[in-house]
C-alpha atoms as an extended CHARMM CRD file, in Angstrom:
* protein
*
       119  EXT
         1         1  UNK       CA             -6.8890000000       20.3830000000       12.2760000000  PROA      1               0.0000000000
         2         2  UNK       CA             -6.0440000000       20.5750000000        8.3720000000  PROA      2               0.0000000000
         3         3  UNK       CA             -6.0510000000       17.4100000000        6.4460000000  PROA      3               0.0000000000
         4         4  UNK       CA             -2.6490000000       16.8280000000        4.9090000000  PROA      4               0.0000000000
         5         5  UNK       CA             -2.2870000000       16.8120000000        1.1810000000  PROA      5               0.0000000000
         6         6  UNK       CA             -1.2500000000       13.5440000000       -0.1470000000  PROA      6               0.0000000000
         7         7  UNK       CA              2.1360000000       15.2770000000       -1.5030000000  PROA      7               0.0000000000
         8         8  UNK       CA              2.8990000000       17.2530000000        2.1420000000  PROA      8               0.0000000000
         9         9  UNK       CA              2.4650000000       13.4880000000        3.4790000000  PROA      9               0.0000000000
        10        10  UNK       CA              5.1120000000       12.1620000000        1.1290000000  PROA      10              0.0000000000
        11        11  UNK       CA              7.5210000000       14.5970000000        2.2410000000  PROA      11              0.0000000000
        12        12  UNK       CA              6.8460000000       14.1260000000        5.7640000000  PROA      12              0.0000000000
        13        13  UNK       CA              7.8830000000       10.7480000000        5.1640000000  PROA      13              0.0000000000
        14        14  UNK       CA             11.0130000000       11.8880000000        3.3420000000  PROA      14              0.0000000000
        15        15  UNK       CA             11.9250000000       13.7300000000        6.7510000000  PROA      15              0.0000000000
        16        16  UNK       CA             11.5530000000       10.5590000000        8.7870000000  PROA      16              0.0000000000
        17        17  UNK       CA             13.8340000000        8.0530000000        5.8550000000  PROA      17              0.0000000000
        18        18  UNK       CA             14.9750000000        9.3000000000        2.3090000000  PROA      18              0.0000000000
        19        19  UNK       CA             14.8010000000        4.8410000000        1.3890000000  PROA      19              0.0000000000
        20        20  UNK       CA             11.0010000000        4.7900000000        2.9380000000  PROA      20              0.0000000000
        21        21  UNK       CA              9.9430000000        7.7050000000        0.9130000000  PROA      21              0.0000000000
        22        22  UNK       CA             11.4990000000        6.5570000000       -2.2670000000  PROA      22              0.0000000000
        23        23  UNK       CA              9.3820000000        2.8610000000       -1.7630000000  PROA      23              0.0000000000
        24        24  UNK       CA              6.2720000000        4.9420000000       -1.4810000000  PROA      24              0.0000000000
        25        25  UNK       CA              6.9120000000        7.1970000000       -4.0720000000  PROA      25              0.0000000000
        26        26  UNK       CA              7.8490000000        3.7790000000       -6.5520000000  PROA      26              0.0000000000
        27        27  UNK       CA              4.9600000000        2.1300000000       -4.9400000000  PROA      27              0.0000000000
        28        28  UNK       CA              2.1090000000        4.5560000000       -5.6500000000  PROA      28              0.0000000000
        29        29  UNK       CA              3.4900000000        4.4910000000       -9.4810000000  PROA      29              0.0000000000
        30        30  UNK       CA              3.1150000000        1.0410000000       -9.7090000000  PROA      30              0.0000000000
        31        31  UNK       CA             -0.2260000000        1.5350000000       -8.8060000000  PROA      31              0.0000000000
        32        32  UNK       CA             -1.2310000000        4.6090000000      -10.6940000000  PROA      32              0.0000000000
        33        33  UNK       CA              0.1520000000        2.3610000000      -13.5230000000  PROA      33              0.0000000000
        34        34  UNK       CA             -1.1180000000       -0.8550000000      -13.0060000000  PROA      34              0.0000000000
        35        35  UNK       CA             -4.7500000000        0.8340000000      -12.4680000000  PROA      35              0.0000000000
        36        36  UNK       CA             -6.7940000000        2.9130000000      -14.1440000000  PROA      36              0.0000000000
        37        37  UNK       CA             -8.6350000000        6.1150000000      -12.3440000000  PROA      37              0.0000000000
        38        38  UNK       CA             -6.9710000000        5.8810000000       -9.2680000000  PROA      38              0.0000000000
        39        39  UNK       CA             -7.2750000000        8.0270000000       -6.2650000000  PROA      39              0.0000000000
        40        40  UNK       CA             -5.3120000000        8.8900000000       -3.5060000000  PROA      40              0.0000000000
        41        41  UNK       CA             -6.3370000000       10.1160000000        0.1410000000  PROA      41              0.0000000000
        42        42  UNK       CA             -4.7430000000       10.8660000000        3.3300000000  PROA      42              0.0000000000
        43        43  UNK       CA             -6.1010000000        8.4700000000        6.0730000000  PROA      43              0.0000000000
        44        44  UNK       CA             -4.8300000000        7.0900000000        9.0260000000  PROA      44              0.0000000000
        45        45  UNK       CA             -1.3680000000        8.5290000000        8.6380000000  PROA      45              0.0000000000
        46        46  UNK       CA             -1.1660000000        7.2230000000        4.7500000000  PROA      46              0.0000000000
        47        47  UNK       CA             -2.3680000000        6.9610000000        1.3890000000  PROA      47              0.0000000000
        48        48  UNK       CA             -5.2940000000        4.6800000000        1.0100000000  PROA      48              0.0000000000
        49        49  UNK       CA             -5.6650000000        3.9390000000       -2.7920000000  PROA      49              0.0000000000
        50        50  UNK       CA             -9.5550000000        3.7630000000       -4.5610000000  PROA      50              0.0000000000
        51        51  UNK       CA             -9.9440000000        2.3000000000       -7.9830000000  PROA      51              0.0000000000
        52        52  UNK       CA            -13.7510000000        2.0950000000       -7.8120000000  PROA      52              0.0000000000
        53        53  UNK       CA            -13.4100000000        0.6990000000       -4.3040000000  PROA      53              0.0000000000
        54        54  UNK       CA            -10.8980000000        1.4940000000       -2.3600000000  PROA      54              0.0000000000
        55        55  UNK       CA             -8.1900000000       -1.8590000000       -2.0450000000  PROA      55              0.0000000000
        56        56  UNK       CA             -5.0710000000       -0.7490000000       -0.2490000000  PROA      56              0.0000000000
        57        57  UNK       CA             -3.1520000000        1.8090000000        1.4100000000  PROA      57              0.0000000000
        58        58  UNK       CA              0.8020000000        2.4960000000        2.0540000000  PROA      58              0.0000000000
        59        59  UNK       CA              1.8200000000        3.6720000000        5.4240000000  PROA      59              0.0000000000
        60        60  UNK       CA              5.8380000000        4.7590000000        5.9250000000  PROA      60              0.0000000000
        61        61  UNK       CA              7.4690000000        3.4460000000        9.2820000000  PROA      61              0.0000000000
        62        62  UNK       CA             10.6480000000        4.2670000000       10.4840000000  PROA      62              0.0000000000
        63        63  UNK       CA             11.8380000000        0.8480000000        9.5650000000  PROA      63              0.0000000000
        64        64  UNK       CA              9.7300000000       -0.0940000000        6.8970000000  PROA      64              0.0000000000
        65        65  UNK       CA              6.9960000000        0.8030000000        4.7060000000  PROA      65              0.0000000000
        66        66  UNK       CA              3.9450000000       -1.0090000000        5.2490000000  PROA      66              0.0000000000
        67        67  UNK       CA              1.4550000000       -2.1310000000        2.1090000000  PROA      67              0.0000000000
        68        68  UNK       CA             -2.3750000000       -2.7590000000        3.7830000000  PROA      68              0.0000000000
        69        69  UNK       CA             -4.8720000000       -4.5310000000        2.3300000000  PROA      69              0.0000000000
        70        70  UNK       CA             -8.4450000000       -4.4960000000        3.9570000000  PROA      70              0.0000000000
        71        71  UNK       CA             -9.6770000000       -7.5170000000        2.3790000000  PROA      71              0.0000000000
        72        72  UNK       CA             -6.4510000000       -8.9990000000        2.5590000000  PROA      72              0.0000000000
        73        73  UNK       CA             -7.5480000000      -12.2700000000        4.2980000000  PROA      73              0.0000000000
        74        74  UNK       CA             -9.7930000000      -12.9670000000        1.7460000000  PROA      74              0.0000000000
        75        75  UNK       CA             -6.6040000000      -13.0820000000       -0.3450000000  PROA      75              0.0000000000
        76        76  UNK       CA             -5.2280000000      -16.6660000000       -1.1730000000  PROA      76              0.0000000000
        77        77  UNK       CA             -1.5690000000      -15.8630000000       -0.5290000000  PROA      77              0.0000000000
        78        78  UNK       CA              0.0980000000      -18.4350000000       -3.1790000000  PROA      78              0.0000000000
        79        79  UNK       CA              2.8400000000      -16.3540000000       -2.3230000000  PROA      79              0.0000000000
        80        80  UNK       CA              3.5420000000      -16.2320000000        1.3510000000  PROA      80              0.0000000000
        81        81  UNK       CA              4.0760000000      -13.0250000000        1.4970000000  PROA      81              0.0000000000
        82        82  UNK       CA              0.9270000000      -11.2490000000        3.5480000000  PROA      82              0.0000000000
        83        83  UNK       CA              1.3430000000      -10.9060000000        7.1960000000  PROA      83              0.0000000000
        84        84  UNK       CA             -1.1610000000      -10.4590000000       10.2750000000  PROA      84              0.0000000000
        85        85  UNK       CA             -3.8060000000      -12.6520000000       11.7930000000  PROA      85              0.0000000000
        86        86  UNK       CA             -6.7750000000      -10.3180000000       12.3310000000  PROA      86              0.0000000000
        87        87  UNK       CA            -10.3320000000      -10.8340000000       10.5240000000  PROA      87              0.0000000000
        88        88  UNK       CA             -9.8100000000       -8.7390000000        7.9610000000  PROA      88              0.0000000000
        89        89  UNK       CA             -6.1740000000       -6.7850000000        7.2250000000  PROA      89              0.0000000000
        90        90  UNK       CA             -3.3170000000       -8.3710000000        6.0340000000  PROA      90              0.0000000000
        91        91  UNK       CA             -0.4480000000       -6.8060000000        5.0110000000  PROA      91              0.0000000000
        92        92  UNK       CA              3.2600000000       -6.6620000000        3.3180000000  PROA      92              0.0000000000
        93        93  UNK       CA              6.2780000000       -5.0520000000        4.7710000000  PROA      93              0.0000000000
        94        94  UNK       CA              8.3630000000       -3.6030000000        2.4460000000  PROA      94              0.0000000000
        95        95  UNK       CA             12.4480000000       -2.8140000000        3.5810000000  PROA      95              0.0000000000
        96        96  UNK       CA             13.8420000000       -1.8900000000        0.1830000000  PROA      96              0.0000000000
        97        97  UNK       CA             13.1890000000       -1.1120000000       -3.3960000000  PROA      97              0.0000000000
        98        98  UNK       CA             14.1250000000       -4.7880000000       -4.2190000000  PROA      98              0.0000000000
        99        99  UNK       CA             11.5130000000       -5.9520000000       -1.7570000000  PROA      99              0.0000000000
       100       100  UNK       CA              8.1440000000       -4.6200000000       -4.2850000000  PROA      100             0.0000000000
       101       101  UNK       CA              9.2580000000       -6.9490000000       -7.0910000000  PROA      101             0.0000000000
       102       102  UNK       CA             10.6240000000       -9.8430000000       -4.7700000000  PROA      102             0.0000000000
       103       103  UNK       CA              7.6150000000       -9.8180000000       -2.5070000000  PROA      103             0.0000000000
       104       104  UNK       CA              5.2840000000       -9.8110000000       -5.9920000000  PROA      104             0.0000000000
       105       105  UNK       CA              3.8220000000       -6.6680000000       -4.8800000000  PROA      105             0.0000000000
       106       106  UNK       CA              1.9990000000       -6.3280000000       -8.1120000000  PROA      106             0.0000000000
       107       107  UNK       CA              0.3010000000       -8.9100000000       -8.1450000000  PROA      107             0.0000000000
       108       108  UNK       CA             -0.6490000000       -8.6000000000       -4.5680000000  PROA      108             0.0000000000
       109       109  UNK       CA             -2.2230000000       -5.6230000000       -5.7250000000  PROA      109             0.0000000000
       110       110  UNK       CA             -4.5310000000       -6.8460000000       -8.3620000000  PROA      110             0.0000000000
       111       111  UNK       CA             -5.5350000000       -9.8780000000       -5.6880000000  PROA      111             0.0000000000
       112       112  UNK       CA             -6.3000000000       -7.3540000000       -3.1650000000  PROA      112             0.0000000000
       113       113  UNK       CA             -8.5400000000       -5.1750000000       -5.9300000000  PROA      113             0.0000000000
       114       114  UNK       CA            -10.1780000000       -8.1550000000       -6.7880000000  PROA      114             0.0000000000
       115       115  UNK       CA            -11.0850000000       -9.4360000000       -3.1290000000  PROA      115             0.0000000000
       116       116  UNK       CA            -12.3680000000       -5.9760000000       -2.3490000000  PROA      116             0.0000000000
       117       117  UNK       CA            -14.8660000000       -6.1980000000       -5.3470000000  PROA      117             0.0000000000
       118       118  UNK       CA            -16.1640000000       -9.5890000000       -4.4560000000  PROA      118             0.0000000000
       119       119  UNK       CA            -16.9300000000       -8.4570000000       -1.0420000000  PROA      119             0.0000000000
């Protein structure tokens, strides 16, 4: 089985919701901007993100598009945004454009870099 290119992904998830592709599209800008050298690969049915280590990955849902972060427990959510319970993962759901900025998704993203690092 061939490994999906990172763009043929994206527009599999336009297929499935034309507002879930355009979060994940404005999502991995933010994070090509926000960091430098970053890499995307296909894993897991999305785009896990590496800037030196690799810190989070977006995953398109039919209602939502989920942001994952590993390390994400070792995160201290001033926020209140992460959800999940496991050892490890914790993640934000994102249901609109609105929701990256509401739900402080950039900054979530430079805790979840920096908890992968310690680690």
């Amino acid at each position: 089985m061939a490994i999906k290119s990172v763009q043929t992904l994206v527009e599999d998830f336009r297929l499935v919701s034309e507002l879930n592709f355009e979060i994940v599209e404005f999502v991995r800008t933010l994070i090509k901007q926000q960091f430098n050298g970053v890499s995307e690969e296909v894993k897991y049915g999305g785009i896990l993100f590496t800037s030196e280590v690799q810190f989070c990955g977006v995953f398109a849902y039919k209602e939502h598009v989920s942001v994952e972060f590993g390390n994400g427990a070792s995160i201290i959510d001033a926020f209140g945004y992460l959800e999940g319970s496991g050892k490890g993962r914790r993640h934000i759901k994102l249901h609109s454009l609105a929701d990256i900025k509401t739900k402080k998704l950039a900054e979530y993203l430079s805790l979840a870099l920096q908890a992968t690092i310690k680690s």
